[in-house]
Each structure stands twice: as C-alpha cells, then as structure tokens.
C-alpha positions as a Markdown table, in Angstrom:
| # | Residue | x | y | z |
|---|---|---|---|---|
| 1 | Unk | 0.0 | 0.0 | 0.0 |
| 2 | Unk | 1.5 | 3.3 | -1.1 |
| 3 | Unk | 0.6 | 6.7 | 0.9 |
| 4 | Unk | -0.4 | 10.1 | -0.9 |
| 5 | Unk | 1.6 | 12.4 | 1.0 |
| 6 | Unk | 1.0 | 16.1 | 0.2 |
| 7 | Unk | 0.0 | 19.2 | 1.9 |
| 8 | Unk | -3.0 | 20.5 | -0.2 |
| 9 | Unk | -5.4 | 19.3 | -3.0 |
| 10 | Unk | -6.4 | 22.0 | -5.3 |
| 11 | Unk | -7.9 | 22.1 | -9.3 |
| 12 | Unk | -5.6 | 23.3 | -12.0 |
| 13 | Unk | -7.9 | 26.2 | -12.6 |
| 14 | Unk | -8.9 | 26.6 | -9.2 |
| 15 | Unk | -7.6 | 29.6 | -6.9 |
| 16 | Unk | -7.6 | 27.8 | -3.4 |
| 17 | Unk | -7.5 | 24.8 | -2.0 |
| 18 | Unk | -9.9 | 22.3 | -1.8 |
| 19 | Unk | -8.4 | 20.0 | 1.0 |
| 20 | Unk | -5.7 | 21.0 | 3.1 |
| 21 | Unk | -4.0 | 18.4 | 5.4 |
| 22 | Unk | -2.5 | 18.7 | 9.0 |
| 23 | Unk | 0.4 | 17.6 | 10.5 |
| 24 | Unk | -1.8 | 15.5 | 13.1 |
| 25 | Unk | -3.7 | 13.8 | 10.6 |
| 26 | Unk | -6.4 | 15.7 | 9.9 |
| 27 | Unk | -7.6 | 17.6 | 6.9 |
| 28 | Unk | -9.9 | 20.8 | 6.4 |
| 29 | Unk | -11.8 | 20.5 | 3.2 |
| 30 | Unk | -14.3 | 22.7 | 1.1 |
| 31 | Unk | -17.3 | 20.4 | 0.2 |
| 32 | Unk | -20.2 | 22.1 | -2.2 |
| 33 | Unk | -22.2 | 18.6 | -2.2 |
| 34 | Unk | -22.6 | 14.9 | -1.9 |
| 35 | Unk | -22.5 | 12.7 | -4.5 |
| 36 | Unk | -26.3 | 12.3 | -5.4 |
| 37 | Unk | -26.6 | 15.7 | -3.4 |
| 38 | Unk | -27.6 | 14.6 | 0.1 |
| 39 | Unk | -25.7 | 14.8 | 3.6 |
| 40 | Unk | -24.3 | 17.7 | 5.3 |
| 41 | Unk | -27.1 | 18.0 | 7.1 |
| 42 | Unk | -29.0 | 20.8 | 9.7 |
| 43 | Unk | -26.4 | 23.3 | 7.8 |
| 44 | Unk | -29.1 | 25.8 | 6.4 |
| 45 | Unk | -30.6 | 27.7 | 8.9 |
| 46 | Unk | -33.7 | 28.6 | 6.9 |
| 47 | Unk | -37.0 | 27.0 | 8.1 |
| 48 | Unk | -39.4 | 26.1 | 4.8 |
| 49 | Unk | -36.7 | 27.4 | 2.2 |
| 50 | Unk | -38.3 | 24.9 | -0.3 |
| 51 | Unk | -41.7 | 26.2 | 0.5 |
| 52 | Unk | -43.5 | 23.2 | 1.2 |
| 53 | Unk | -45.2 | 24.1 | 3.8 |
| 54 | Unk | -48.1 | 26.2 | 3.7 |
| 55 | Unk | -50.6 | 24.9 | 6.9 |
| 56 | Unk | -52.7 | 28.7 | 7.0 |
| 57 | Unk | -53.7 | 29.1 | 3.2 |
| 58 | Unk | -52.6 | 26.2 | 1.1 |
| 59 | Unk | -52.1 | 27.4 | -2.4 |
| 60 | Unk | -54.8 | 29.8 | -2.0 |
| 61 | Unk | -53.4 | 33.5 | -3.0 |
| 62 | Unk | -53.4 | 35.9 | -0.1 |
| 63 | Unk | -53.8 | 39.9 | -1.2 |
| 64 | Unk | -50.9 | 41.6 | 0.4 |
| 65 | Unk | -51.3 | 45.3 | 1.6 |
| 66 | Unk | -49.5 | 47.6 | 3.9 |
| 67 | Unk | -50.8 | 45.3 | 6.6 |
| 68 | Unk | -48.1 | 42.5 | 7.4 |
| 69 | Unk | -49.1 | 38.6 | 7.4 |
| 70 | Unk | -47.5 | 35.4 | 6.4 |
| 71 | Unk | -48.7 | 33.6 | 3.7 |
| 72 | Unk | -46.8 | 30.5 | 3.7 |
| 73 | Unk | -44.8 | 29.0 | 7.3 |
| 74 | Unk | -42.4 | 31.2 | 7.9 |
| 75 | Unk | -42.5 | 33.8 | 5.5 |
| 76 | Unk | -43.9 | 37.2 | 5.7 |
| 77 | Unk | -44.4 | 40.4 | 4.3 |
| 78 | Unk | -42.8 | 43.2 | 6.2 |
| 79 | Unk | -43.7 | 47.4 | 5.1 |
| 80 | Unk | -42.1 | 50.5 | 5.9 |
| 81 | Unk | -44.2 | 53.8 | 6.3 |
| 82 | Unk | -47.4 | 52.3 | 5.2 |
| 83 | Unk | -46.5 | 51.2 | 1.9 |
| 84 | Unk | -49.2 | 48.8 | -0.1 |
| 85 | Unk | -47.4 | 45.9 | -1.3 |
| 86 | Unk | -50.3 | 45.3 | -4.0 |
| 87 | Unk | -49.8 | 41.7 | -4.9 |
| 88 | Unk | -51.3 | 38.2 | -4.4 |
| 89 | Unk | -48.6 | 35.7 | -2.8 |
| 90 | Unk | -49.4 | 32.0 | -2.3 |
| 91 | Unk | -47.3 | 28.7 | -2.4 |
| 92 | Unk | -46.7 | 27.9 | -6.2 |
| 93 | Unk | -45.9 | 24.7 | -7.7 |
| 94 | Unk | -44.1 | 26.7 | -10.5 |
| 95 | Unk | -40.1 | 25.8 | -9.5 |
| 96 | Unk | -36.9 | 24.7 | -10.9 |
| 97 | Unk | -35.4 | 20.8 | -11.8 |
| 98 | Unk | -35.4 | 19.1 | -7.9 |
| 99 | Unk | -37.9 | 21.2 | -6.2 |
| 100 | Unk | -41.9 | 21.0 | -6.1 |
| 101 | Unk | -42.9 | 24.6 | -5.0 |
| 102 | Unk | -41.7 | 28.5 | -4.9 |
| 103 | Unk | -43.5 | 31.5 | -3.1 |
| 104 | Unk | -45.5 | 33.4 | -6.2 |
| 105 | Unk | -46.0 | 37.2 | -6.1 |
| 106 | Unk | -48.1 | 38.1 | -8.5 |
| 107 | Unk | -48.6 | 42.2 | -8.5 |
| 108 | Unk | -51.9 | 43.3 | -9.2 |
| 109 | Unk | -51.5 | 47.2 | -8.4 |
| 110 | Unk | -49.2 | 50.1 | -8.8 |
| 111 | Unk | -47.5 | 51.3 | -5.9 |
| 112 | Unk | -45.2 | 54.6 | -6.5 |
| 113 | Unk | -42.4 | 54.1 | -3.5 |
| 114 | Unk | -40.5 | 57.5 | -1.7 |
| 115 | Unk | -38.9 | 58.6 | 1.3 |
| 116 | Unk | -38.9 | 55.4 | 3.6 |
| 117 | Unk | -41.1 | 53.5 | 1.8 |
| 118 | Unk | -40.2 | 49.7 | 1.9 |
| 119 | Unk | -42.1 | 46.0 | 0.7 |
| 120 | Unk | -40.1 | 42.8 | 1.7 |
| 121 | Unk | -40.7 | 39.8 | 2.0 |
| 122 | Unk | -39.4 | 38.6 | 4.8 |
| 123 | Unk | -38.3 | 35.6 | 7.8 |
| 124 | Unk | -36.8 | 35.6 | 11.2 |
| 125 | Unk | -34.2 | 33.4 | 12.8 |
| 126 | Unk | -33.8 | 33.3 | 16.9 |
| 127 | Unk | -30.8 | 34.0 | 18.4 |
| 128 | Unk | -30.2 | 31.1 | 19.8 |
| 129 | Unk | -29.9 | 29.3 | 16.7 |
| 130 | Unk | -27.7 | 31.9 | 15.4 |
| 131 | Unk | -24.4 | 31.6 | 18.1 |
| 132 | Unk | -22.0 | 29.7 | 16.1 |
| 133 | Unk | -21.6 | 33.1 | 14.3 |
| 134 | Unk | -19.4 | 33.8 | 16.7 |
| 135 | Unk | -20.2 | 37.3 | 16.7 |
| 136 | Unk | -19.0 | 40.0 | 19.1 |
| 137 | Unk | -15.7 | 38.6 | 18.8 |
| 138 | Unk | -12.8 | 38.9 | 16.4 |
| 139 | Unk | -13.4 | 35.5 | 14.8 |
| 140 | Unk | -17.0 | 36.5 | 13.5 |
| 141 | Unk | -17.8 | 34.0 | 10.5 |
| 142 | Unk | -18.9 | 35.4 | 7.3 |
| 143 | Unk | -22.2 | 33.8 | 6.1 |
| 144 | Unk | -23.4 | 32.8 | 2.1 |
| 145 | Unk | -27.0 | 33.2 | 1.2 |
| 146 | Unk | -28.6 | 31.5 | -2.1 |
| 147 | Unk | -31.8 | 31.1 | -3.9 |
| 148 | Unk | -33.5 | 30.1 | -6.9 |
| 149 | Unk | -35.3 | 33.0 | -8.1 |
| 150 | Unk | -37.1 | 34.2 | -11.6 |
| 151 | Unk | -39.1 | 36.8 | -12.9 |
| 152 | Unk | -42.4 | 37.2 | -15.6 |
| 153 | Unk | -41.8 | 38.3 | -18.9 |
| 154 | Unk | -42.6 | 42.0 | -17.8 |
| 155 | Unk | -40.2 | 42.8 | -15.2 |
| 156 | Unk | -37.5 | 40.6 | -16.8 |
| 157 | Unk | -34.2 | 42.0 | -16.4 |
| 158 | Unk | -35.4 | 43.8 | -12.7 |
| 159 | Unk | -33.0 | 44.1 | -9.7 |
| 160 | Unk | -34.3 | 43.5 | -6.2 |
| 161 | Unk | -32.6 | 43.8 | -2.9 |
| 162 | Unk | -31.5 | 41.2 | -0.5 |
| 163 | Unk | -31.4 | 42.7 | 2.9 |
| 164 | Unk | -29.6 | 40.9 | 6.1 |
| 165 | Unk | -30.6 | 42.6 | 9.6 |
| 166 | Unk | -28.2 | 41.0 | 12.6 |
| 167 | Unk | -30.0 | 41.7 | 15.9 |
| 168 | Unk | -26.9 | 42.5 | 17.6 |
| 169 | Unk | -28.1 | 43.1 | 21.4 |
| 170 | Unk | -30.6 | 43.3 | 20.5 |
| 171 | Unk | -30.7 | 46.5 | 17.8 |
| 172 | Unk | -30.6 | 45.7 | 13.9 |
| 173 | Unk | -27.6 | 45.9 | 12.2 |
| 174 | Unk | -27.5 | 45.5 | 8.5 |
| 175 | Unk | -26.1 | 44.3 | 5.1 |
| 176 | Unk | -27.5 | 44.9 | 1.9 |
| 177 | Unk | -26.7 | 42.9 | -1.7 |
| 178 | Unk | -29.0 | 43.0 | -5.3 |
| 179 | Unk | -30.0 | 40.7 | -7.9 |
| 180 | Unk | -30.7 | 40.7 | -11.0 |
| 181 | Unk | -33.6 | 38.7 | -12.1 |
| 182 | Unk | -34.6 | 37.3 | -16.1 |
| 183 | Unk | -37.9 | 35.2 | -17.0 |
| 184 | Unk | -35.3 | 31.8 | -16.4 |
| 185 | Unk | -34.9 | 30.1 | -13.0 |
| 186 | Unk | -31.3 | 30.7 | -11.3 |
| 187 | Unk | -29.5 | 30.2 | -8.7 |
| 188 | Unk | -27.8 | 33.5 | -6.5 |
| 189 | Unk | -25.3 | 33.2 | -4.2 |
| 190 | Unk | -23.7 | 35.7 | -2.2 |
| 191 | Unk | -21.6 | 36.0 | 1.0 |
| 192 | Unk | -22.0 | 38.2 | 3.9 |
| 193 | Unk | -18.7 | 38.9 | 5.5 |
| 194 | Unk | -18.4 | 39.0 | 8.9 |
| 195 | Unk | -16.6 | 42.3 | 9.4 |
| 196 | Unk | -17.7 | 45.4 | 11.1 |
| 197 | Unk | -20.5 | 45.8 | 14.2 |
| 198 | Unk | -20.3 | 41.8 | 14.4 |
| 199 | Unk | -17.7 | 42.0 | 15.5 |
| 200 | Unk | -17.8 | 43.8 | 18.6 |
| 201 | Unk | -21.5 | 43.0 | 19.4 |
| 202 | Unk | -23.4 | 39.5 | 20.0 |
| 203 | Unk | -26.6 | 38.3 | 18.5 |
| 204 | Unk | -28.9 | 37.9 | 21.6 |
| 205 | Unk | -28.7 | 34.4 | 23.1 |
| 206 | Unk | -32.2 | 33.4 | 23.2 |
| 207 | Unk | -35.8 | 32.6 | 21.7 |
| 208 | Unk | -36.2 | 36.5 | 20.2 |
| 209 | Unk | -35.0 | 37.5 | 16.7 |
| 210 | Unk | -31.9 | 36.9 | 16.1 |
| 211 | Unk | -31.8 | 37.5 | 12.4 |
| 212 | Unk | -34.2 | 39.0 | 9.9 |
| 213 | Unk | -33.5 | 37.7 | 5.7 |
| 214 | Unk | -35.5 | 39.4 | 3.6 |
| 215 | Unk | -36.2 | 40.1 | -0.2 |
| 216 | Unk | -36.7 | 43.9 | -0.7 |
| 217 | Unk | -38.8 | 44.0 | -4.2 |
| 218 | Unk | -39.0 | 48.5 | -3.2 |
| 219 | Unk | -37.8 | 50.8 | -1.1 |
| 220 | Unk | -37.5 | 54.6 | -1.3 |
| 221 | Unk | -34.5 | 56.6 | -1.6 |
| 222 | Unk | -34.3 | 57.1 | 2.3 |
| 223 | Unk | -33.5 | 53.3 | 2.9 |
| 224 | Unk | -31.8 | 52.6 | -0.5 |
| 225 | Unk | -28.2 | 51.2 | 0.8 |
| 226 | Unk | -25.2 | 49.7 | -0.2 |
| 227 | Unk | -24.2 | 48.1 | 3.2 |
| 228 | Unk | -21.1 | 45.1 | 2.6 |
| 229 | Unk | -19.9 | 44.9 | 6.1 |
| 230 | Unk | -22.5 | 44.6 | 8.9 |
| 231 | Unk | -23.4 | 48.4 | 9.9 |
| 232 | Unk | -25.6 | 50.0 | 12.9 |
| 233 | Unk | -28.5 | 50.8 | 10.6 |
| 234 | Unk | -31.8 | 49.2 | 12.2 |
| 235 | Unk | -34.2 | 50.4 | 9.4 |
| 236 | Unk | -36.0 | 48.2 | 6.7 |
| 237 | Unk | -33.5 | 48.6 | 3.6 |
| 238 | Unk | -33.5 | 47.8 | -0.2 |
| 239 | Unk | -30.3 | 48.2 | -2.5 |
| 240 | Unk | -29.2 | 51.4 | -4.4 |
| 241 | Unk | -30.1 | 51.0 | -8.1 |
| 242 | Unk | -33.1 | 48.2 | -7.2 |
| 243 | Unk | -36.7 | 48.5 | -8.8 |
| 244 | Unk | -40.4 | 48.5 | -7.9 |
| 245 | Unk | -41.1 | 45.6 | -8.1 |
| 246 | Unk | -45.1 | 47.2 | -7.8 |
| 247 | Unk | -44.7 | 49.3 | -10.7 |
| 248 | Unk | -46.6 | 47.1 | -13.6 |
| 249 | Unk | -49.5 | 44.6 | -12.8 |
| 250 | Unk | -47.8 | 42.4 | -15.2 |
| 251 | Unk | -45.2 | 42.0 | -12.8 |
| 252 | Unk | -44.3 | 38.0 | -11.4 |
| 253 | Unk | -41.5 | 36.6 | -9.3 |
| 254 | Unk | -41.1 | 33.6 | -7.9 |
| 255 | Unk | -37.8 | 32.2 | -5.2 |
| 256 | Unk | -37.4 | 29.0 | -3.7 |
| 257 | Unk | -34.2 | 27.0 | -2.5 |
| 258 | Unk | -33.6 | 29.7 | 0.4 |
| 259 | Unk | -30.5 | 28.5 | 2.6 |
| 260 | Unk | -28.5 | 30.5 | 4.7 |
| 261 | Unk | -24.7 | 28.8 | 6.0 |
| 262 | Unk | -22.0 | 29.6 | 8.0 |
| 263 | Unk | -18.7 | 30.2 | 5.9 |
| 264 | Unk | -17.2 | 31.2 | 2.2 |
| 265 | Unk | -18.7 | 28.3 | 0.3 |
| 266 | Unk | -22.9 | 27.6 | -1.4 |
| 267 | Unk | -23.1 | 23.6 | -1.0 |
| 268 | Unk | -26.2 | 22.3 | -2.5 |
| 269 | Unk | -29.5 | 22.9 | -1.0 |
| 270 | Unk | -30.1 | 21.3 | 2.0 |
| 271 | Unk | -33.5 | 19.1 | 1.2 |
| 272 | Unk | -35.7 | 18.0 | 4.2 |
| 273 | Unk | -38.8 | 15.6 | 4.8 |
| 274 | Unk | -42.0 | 17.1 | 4.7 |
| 275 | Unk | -42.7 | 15.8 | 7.9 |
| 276 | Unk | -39.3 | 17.4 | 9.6 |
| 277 | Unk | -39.7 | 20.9 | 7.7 |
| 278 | Unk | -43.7 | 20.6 | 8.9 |
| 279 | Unk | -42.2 | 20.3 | 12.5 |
| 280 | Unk | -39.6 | 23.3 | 12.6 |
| 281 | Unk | -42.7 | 25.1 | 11.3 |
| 282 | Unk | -45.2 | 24.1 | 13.9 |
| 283 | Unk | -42.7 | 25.8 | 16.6 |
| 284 | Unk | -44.4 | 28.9 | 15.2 |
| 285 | Unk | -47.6 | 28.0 | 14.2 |
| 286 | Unk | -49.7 | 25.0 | 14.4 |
| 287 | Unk | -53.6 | 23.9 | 13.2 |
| 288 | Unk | -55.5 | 21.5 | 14.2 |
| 289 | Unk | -59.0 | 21.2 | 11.9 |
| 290 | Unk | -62.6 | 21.4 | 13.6 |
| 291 | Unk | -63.9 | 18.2 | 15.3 |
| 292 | Unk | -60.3 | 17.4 | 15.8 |
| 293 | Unk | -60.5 | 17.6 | 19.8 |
| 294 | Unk | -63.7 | 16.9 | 21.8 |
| 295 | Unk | -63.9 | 18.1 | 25.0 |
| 296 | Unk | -67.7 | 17.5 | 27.1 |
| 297 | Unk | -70.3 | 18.9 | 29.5 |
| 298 | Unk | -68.9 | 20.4 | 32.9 |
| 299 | Unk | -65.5 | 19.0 | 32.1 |
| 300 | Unk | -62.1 | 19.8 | 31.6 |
| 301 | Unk | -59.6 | 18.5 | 29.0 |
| 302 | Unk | -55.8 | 19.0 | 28.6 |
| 303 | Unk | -53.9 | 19.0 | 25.1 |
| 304 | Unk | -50.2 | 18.7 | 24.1 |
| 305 | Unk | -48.9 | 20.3 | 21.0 |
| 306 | Unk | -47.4 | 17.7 | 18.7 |
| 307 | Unk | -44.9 | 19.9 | 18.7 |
| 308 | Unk | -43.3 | 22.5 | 21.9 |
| 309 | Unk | -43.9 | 25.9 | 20.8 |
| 310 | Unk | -41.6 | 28.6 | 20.8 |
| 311 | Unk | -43.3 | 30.5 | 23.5 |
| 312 | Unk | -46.7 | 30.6 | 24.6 |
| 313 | Unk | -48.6 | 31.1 | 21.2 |
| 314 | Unk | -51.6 | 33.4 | 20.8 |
| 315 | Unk | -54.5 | 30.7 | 20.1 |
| 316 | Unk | -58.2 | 30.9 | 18.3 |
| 317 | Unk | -60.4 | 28.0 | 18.4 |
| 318 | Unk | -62.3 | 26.7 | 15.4 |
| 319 | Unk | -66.3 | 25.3 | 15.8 |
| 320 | Unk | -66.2 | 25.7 | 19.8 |
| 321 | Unk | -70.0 | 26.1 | 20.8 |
| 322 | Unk | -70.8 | 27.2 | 23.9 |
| 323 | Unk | -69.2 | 29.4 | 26.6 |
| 324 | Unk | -65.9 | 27.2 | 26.9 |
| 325 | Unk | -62.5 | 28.7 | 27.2 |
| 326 | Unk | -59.0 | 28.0 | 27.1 |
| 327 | Unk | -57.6 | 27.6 | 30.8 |
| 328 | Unk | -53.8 | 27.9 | 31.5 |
| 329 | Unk | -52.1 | 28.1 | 27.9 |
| 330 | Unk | -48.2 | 27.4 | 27.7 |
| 331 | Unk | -45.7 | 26.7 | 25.3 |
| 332 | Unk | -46.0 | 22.9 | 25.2 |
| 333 | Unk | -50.3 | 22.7 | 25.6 |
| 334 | Unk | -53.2 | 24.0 | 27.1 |
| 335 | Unk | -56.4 | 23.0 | 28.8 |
| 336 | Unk | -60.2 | 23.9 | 27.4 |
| 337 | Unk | -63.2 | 23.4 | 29.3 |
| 338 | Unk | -67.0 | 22.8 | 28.2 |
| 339 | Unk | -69.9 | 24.8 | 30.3 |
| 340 | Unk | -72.5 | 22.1 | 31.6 |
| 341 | Unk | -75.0 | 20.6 | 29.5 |
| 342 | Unk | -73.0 | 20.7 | 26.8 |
| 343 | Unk | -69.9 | 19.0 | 24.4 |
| 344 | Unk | -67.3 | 20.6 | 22.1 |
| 345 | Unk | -65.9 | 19.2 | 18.6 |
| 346 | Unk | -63.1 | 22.1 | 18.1 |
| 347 | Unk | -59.9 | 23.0 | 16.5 |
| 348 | Unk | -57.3 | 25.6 | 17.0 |
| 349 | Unk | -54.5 | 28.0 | 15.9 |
| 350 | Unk | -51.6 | 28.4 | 17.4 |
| 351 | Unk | -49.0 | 31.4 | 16.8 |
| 352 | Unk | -45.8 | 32.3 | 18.3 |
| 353 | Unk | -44.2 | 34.1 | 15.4 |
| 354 | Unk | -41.1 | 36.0 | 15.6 |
C-alpha cells in the first residue's frame, strides 16, 4: 500500500484549496455537495426554504397590503411607512429541476415608493440558533445566502434587494446585496462577510430575533443602501439601483431554494422531509382542523402540542359552541373546558411568530 503524502489538494484552474491536510492527521476541506446531493445536514438555517409548507392558506393566494401577514410558514411580508405591497402571494408549484414549489407574487396594483417606503418579503431566525456566528468577537464567520429565483416576462431583467438585519443586542444591524432577475430560474449566491458591528456586538442568546432575511422588491431613496460589512442601521432597507417591483400589474416573481450557511462556500440545498420541515414550522404556528378535539359537559380536557412551541402562542379555536374557554395556555399545551350541558368538537390555531 502506497501513501499520498502532500499538503494540499487544489484544481488546475482553481484559486484555493480544496483540501488542506495537517500535520496530526487531519484535513480541512471545502465540500459544495454529496454525491447524489444529500448529507451535510442541519447546515441551512432557513425553516421552509423549499416552501413546502403552507398549513394557513394552502395554495390559495393571499392579497398583500401595507398590513403585514405570512402567507406561507415562515414567510412574511414586512412594510415601511405604510407602503401597499399590492400583490397576491401563495405557495406555487411553478419551481426549478429538484424542487416541487416556490413562493408566487403576482402584483396586481401600482404602488409609487418614496422617502422610507419599503415591501419585503421577509423571515426571522432566533438568536439562539444563530451563536455559532461567533459574533461580538474577532473571529466573527462570514455567512453565504442563495436562492433560486425568476421573474415574468414584464419585469424581466429587474434588480431586487437582499437585505440581512443582525439583531446585535438586540438592535438591527444591516447588510445589503442586489439581484438581478430574467424570465429563467437561477441560482444566486452571495456571501455576507463578517466584518464590522459583528464583530464587537453579540446576537442575543435566546428565543427572540436573532436574524431578519429578507427580499426587498421596493424601497425609497431614504432606505436605499449599499451596506457590505455589517453596519448600525436598524431600518428596513432595499439596494441602491433596485426596482419597484409594484410598478406594472404584469409584474411576477417567484424564489425558492432559500438556505442561509455559515462560511465562504454555497453547497447544494439542504432538502428536508416534509414531515421534519412541517415540525420546525409548527414551533411557530400549528392547526388542528374542527372536530379534531372533543372536550364535554362540565369537564375539563388537557392537550399537548405535537410539537413545543416557541413561546406561549396566541390561540383561536375553530367550531367551539358554547361558553368554553382556554384555561392555562403554555408553550407545550393547554387546557379547554365545556360549560354544563354541553360537548365541544373544536380545532385551534396556534402562533408564536417572531
């Protein structure tokens, strides 16, 4: 047996190193993917990046406004000064080669954007999720974004912003990059580095926001901002040069393959079961249809969420008759009573959103 004995591996047209060995035997090495592309698992730190799951509307459209909601787990839109993001956004089944949805926007009135106007669409990350950044010290890690995005025919050619807001104790600190769309699916990548106000200040260590990702499709002058090192800026932001994306009712866009990864390098998108991305979801926000619990006369009943809840979520019930009422709410269940003489067939919502 012969040994290989050499202190890097690197491609003839390559600029670094792809492995590079130690003198104790071990070896750092840049990996993009697996062959078949699977492993390197729980690396992207976006929940529902694929957009598979959609438990509040299905694929039914949802009419954006100034008024912020989510439309599919996890993602949100997010305004600035009142601005009417005039589109329908629902879970799409439109999406490049290895994926089965996208988020649609589909615009469907013009919005003029000034001063501190700003539409995104928008996730958060906790903090706690968020601490092998390592920042507020010297040795904070850059991060690389990527998505699959396209555009319609009409606004083919756009730019759009991608805006990064650090929660660094708790105040947002920014980066901003653009985009170019075209009427083809592609992939973007981009890295964040992790230079300035990272730093010297930490993401918060707990179940708050830790990190907001957004897509800015406008944004007035005021917040239009060429941010590439992490900067003490904690308003909503686009990118100088972007477009309205609200300027023609012939306007589409569609992303999917959102990850977000510690480190230099874009490895291939981190796929998930339905039923594990369903459960980082249901952290957030869970359902459970009418008829689904029963809970009768003069009695009380206790339920656990299938899965613990980020905090003690904000809950409505669905097809309770009578005078019951939730008793005693927490993250991981609550209790619901029925007055006497009576029985309840009920579901629920359940939110704890960022």
């Amino acid at each position: 047996m012969s040994t290989l004995k050499v202190d890097a591996i690197r491609h003839n047209s390559a600029t670094s190193d792809a492995i590079t060995t130690a003198a104790d035997g071990t070896c750092t090495a840049r990996i993009t993917g697996m062959t078949g592309g699977g492993g390197l698992s729980n690396r992207n730190k976006i929940i529902n990046g694929a957009m598979t799951v959609s438990q509040r509307n299905g694929t039914t459209a949802v009419q954006l406004s100034a008024s912020e909601q989510y439309f599919i787990d996890r993602w949100e839109n997010d305004t600035g000064s009142s601005f009417d993001m005039k589109c329908d956004a629902s879970q799409s089944s439109e999406a490049p080669e290895g994926f089965a949805n996208s988020m649609k926007f589909d615009c469907d009135g013009v919005s003029a954007v000034s001063g501190g106007h700003n539409g995104l669409i928008t996730t958060f990350l906790e903090g706690q999720d968020l601490q092998d950044l390592k920042f507020g010290t010297s040795n904070a890690e850059d991060i690389t974004f990527s998505f699959y995005a396209k555009s319609g025919s009409q606004n083919n050619g756009h730019v759009y912003g991608v805006f990064l807001g650090a929660y660094l104790n708790g105040t947002r600190n920014a980066q901003t990059k653009g985009f170019t769309v075209t009427s083809s699916w592609q992939r973007f990548t981009m890295t964040f580095a992790g230079t300035g106000t990272a730093q010297s200040t930490a993401i918060n260590n707990d179940n708050n926001k830790g990190m907001q990702i957004a897509f800015s499709l406008a944004s007035g002058s005021t917040d239009l901002k060429n941010y590439s090192t992490w900067t003490a800026d904690s308003n909503l932001l686009g990118f100088t040069g972007q477009n309205n994306f609200f300027d023609n009712t012939s306007n589409e866009l569609y992303i999917t393959g959102v990850q977000l990864e510690v480190g230099t390098v874009t490895t291939s998108f981190e796929h998930r079961s339905y039923g594990d991305e369903l459960s980082r979801c249901q952290r957030y926000y869970q359902t459970a249809p009418a008829d689904t619990l029963m809970v009768y006369n003069n009695n009380t009943a206790s339920w656990l969420f299938p899965v613990a809840m980020r905090t003690t979520p904000a809950m409505a019930f669905i097809g309770l008759s009578g005078s019951g009422a939730a008793l005693a709410a927490t993250a991981n269940g609550f209790r619901q009573s029925a007055s006497n003489s009576q029985s309840s067939g009920f579901g629920y919502t359940a939110s704890s959103e960022l």
